[in-house]
C-alpha positions in Angstrom: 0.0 0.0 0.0 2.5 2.4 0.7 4.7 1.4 -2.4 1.6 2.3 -4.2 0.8 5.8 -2.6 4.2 6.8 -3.5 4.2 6.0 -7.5 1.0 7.6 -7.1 2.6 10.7 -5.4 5.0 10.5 -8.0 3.6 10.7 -11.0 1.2 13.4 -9.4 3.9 15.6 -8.9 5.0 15.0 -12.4 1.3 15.7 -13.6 1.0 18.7 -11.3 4.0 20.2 -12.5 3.1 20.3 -16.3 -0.7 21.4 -16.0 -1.7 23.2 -12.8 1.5 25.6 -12.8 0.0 28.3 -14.8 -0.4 32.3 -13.6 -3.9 31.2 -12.9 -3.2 28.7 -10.5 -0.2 31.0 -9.2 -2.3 33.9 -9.0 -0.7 36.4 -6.0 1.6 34.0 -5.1 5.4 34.7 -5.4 6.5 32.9 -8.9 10.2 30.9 -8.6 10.6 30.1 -11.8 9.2 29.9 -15.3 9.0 28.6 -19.0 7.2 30.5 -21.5 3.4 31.0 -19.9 3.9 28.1 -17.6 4.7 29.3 -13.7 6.0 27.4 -10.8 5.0 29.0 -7.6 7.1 28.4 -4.1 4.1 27.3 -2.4 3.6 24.7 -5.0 7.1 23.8 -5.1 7.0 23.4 -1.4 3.5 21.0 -1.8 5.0 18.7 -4.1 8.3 18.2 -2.3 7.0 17.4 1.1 4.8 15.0 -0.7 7.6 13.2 -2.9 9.7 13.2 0.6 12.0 15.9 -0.3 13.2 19.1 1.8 11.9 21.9 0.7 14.4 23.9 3.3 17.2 22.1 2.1 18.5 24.9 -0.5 20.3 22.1 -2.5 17.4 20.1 -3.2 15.2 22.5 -3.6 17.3 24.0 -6.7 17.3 20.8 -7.8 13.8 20.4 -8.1 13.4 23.9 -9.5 15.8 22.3 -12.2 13.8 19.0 -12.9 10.7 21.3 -13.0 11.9 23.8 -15.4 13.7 20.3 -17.7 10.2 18.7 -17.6 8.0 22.2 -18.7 10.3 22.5 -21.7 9.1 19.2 -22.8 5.7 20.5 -22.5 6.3 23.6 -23.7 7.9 22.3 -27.1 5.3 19.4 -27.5 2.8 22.4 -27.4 4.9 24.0 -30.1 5.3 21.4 -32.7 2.4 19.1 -32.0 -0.5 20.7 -30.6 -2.7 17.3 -31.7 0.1 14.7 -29.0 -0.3 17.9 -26.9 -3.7 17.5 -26.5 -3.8 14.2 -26.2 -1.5 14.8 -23.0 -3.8 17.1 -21.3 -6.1 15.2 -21.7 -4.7 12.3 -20.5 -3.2 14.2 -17.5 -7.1 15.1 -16.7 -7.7 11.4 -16.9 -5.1 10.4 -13.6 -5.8 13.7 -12.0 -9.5 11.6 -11.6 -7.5 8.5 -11.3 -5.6 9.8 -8.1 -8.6 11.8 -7.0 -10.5 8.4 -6.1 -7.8 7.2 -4.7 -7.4 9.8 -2.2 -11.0 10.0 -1.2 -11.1 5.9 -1.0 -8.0 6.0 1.5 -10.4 9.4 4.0 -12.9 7.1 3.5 -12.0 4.0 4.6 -9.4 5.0 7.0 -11.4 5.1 10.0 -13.1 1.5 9.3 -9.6 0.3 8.8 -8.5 -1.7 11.8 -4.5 -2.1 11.9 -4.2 -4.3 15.3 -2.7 -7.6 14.2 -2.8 -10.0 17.1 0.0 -12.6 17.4 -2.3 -15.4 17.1 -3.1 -13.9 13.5 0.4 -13.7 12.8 1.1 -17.0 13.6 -1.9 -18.5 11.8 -1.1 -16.5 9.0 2.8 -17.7 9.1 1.8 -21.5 9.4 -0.3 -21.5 6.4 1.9 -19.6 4.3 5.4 -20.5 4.9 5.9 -21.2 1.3 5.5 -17.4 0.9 8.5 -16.9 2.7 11.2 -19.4 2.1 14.8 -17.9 1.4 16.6 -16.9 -1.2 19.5 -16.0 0.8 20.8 -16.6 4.3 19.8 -15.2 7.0 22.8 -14.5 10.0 23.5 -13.4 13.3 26.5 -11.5 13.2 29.3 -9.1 14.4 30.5 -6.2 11.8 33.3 -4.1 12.2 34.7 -2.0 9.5 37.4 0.2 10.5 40.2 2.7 8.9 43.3 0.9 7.7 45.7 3.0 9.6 43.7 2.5 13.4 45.9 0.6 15.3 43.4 -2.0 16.3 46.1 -5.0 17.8 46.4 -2.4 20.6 43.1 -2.6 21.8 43.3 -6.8 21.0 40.3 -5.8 18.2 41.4 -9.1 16.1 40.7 -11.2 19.3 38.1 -9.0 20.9 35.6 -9.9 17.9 36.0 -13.2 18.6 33.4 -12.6 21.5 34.9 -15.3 23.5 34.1 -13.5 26.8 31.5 -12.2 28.4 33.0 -8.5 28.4 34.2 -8.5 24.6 31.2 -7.0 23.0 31.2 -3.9 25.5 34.5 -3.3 24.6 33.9 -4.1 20.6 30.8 -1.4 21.0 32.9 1.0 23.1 35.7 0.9 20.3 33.1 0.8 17.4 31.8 4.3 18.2 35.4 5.7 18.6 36.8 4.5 15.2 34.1 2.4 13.2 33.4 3.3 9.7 30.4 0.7 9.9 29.6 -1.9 12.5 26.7 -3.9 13.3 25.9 -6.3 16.3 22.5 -7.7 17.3 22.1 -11.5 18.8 18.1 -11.2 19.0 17.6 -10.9 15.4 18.7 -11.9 12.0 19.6 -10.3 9.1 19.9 -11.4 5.2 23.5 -11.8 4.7 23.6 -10.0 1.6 22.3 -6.7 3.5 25.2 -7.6 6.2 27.8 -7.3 3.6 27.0 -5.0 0.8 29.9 -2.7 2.1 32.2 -5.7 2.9 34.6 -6.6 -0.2 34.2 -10.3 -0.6 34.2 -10.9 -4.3 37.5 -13.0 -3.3 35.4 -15.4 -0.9 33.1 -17.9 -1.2 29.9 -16.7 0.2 29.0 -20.4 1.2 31.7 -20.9 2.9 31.8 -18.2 4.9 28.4 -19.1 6.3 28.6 -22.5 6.8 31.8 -22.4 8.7 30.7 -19.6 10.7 33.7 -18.0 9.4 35.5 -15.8 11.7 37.6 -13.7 10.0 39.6 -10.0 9.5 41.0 -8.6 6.1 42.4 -5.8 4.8 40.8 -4.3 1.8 42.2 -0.8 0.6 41.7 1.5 2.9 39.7 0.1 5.6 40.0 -3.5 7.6 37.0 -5.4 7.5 36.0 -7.8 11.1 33.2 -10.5 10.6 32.2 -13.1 12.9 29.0 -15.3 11.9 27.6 -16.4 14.7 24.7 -18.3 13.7 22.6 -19.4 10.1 19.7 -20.0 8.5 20.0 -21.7 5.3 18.6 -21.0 2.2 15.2 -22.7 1.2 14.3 -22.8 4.6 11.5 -20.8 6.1 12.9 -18.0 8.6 12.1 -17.6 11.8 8.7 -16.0 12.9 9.8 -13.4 14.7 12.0 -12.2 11.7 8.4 -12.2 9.4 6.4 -10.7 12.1 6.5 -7.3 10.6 6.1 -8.1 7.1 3.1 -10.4 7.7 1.1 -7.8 10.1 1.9 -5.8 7.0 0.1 -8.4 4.7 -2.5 -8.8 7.1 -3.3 -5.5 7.1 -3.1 -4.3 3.7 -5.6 -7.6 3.4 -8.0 -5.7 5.0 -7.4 -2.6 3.6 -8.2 -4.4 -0.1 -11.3 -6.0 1.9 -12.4 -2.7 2.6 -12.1 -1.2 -1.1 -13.9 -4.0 -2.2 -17.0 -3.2 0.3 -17.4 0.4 0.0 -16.4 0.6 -3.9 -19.9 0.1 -5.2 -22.2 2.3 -2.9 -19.4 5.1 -2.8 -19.9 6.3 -6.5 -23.1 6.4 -5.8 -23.5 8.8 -3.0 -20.8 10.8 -4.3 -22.9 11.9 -7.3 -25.9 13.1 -4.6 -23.3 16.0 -4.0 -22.5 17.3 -7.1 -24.6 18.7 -10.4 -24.1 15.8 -13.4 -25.1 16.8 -16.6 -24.5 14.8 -19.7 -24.9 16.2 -23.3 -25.2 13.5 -26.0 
């Protein structure tokens, strides 16, 4: 659902930004930037980037989207030029999702108080049961220790290459006491897992052999240009397993919820057109 409301936001600000910033629209507000009769307005500008998760404070991105607005107007503006039949056919077609998004917005205030987002555990784990096909791995999933640090930190000093081992109890303070000091990266959590390939997308191991290094546990430290890399795989899940439900819990309350949420659509989809017309004046000439 999210992933949804944001291509929607998306392309809205995209639609917005060709159509709607005209001196009409921008009428006594202070006008940023321009391209031929077409205006952009900072209160506009400001609208569209809190809703495409920019900073509108930020004077970097905020140049930057004057930019991308005055690259896509052109486009507009010369369609409008040399083919005023296409450039029709994009207005038009503009008019079409501004409907499009329009229902999707009043679905969403209209269903949002019915939705209910509470997902008890005994759902989750009803819903994990039946489903576990859903969820088996494609890659491992690791409890591990992470260290990245600058090449030229003396870490034998601090015993760092035997410290990681976590071979005593106090080890790990003193790993997380030297991580914030002089760690580039580091990463350390025994109550939950991660996918390996998240674990190590900053860790140079084109050398190794992923499988290995998992299924040994692998306990190693490198040097890799600059920086010395310390990982210690603690524990595994393999692949084509299922992974643990406490790892899913958040992604099927997620499912769950969006479940109702499609549920919901469904139900109030047919009577809503219907009452929405009672508000407004329809006429139709044939």
């Amino acid at each position: 659902m999210v992933t949804k409301l944001k291509t929607y936001l998306v392309q809205a600000g995209i639609i917005v930004s060709l159509f709607c910033f005209s001196t009409a629209c921008a009428e006594k507000e202070q006008v940023i930037a321009q391209v031929g009769d077409s205006e952009l307005t900072r209160t506009e500008a400001v609208i569209l980037m809190k809703h495409q998760g920019t900073n509108s404070d930020n004077k970097e991105e905020f140049n930057r989207f004057i930019q991308e607005w005055v690259d896509r107007e052109v486009f507009v503006q010369e369609l409008k030029k040399v083919d005023i039949e296409k450039w029709r056919l994009v207005e038009v077609r503009s008019k079409n999702f501004q409907s499009e998004l329009s229902k999707y917005y009043i679905e969403e205030l209209r269903i949002k108080n019915k939705l209910d987002t509470v997902v008890s555990d005994d759902e989750i784990q009803d819903y994990f049961e039946s489903h576990q096909d859903e969820f088996i791995l494609n890659d491992y999933l690791v409890q591990a220790l992470y260290l990245k640090i600058p090449e030229e930190v003396d870490y034998k000093a601090d015993e760092i290459h035997t410290k990681y081992l976590l071979k005593n109890d106090k080890d790990l303070a003193e790993i997380n006491t030297y991580a914030k000091l002089y760690a580039e990266n580091y990463y350390f959590d025994d109550s939950s897992w991660i996918y390996f390939e998240n674990l190590t997308e900053d860790i140079p191991l084109t050398k190794y052999n992923t499988d290995n290094i998992v299924l040994n546990r692998t306990k190693t430290y490198f040097s890799e240009g600059e920086h010395r890399y310390f990982l210690n795989i603690i524990d595994y899940k393999l692949k084509d397993e299922t992974p643990p439900l406490d790892f899913l819990k958040d992604q099927i309350r997620g499912i769950l919820v969006s479940k109702r949420l499609n549920e919901l659509r469904e139900e109030s989809e047919p009577n809503l057109i219907k009452e929405l017309k009672k508000n407004h004046e329809i006429s139709i000439f044939n």
